[in-house]
C-alpha positions as CSV (number, residue, x, y, z in Angstrom):
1,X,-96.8,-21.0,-60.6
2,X,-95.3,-17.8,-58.9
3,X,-98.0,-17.1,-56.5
4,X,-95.6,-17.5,-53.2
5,X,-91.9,-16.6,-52.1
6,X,-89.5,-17.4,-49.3
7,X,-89.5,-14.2,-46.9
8,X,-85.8,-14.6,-44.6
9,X,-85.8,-11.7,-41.7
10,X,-84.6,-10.8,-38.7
11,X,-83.8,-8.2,-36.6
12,X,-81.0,-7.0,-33.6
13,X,-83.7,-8.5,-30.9
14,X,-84.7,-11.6,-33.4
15,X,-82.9,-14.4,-34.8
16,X,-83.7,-15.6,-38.2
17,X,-87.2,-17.1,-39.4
18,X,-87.9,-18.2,-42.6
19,X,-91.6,-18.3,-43.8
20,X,-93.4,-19.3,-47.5
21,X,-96.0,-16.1,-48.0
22,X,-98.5,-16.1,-51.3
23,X,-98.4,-13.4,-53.1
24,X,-101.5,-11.3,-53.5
25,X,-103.9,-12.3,-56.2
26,X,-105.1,-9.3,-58.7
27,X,-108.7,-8.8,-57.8
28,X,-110.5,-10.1,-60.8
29,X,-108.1,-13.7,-61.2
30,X,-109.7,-17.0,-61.1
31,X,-106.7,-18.3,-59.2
32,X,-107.1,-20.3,-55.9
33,X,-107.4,-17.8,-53.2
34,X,-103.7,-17.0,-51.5
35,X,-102.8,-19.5,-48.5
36,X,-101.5,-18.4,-45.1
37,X,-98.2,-18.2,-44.3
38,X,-95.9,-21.0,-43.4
39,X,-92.9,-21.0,-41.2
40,X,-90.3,-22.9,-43.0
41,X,-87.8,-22.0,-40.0
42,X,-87.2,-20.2,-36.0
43,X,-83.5,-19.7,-35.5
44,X,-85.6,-19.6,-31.9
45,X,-87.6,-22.9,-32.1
46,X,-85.0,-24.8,-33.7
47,X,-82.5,-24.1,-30.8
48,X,-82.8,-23.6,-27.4
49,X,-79.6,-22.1,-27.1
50,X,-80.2,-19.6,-29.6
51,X,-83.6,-18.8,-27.2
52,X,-81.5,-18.3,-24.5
53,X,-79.0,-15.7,-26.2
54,X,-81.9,-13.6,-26.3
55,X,-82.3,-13.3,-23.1
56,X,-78.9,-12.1,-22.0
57,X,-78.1,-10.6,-25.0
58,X,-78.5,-6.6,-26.0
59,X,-79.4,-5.5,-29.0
60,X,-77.4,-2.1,-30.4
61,X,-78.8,1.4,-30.2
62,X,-78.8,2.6,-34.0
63,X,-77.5,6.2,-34.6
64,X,-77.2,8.2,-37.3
65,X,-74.9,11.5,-37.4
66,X,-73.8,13.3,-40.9
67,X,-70.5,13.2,-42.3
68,X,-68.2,15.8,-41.4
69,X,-68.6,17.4,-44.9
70,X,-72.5,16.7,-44.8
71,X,-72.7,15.2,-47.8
72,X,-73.7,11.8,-46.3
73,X,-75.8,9.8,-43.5
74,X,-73.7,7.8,-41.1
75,X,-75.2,4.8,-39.7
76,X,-73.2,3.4,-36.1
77,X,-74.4,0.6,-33.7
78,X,-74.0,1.8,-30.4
79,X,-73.6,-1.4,-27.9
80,X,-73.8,-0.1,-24.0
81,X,-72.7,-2.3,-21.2
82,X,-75.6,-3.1,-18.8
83,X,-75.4,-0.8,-15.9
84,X,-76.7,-3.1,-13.6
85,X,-74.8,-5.2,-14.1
86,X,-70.7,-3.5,-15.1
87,X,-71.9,0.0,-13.2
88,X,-71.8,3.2,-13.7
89,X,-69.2,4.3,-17.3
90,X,-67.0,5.3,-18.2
91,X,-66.4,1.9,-19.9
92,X,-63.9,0.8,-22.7
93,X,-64.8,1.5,-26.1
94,X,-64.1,-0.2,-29.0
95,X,-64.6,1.8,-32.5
96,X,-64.3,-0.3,-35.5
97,X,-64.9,2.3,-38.8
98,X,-66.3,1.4,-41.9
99,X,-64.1,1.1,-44.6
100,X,-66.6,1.6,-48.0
101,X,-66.9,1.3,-50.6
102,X,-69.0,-1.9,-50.5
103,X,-72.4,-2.7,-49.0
104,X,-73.4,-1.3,-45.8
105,X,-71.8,-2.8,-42.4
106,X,-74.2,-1.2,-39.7
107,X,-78.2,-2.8,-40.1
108,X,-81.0,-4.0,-38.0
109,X,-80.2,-7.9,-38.3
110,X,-79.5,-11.0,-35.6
111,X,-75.7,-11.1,-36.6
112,X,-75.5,-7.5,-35.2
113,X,-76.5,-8.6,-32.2
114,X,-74.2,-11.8,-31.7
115,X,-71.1,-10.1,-32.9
């Protein structure tokens, strides 16, 4: 009947949840009224080792910079060694360059984080 959808997300810090939402009813419908929100799945609560990822884990530190022409936004995940841990830089540094033209490499998602 169309009144709900499957909503996947995550972000850097969280692994993937799935969850059935209702779509909001116009004002003057007769339909039922919308039901809650179901969680369909918890990368988290299906796995205890994904749980435990996020605790030693570090999500990146997104950037954005122009291109050297200035025609175009940059995007760049920034991923910092733990300084308590591997002391005080400089550190190694890895730079892997997007190539284009296709879909965007750098966003706010869980596979960011466990690359």
């Amino acid at each position: 009947d169309h009144s709900a959808f499957v909503d996947s997300c995550s972000s850097a810090s969280e692994p993937v949840a799935a969850a059935l939402a209702a779509l909001p009813q116009p004002a003057a419908s007769s339909a039922r009224p919308a039901a809650a929100e179901k969680v369909l799945f918890s990368a988290r609560a299906a796995d205890a080792r994904v749980a435990s990822l996020g605790a030693v884990l570090r999500p990146p530190r997104f950037v954005s910079f122009p291109s050297s022409d200035g025609a175009v936004t940059l995007q760049a995940a920034v991923y910092e060694p733990d300084e308590a841990v591997f002391g005080h830089g400089p550190h190694p540094t890895v730079v892997s360059c997007y190539g284009g033209p296709h879909v965007q490499y750098v966003q706010n998602g869980w596979s960011l984080a466990t690359a």
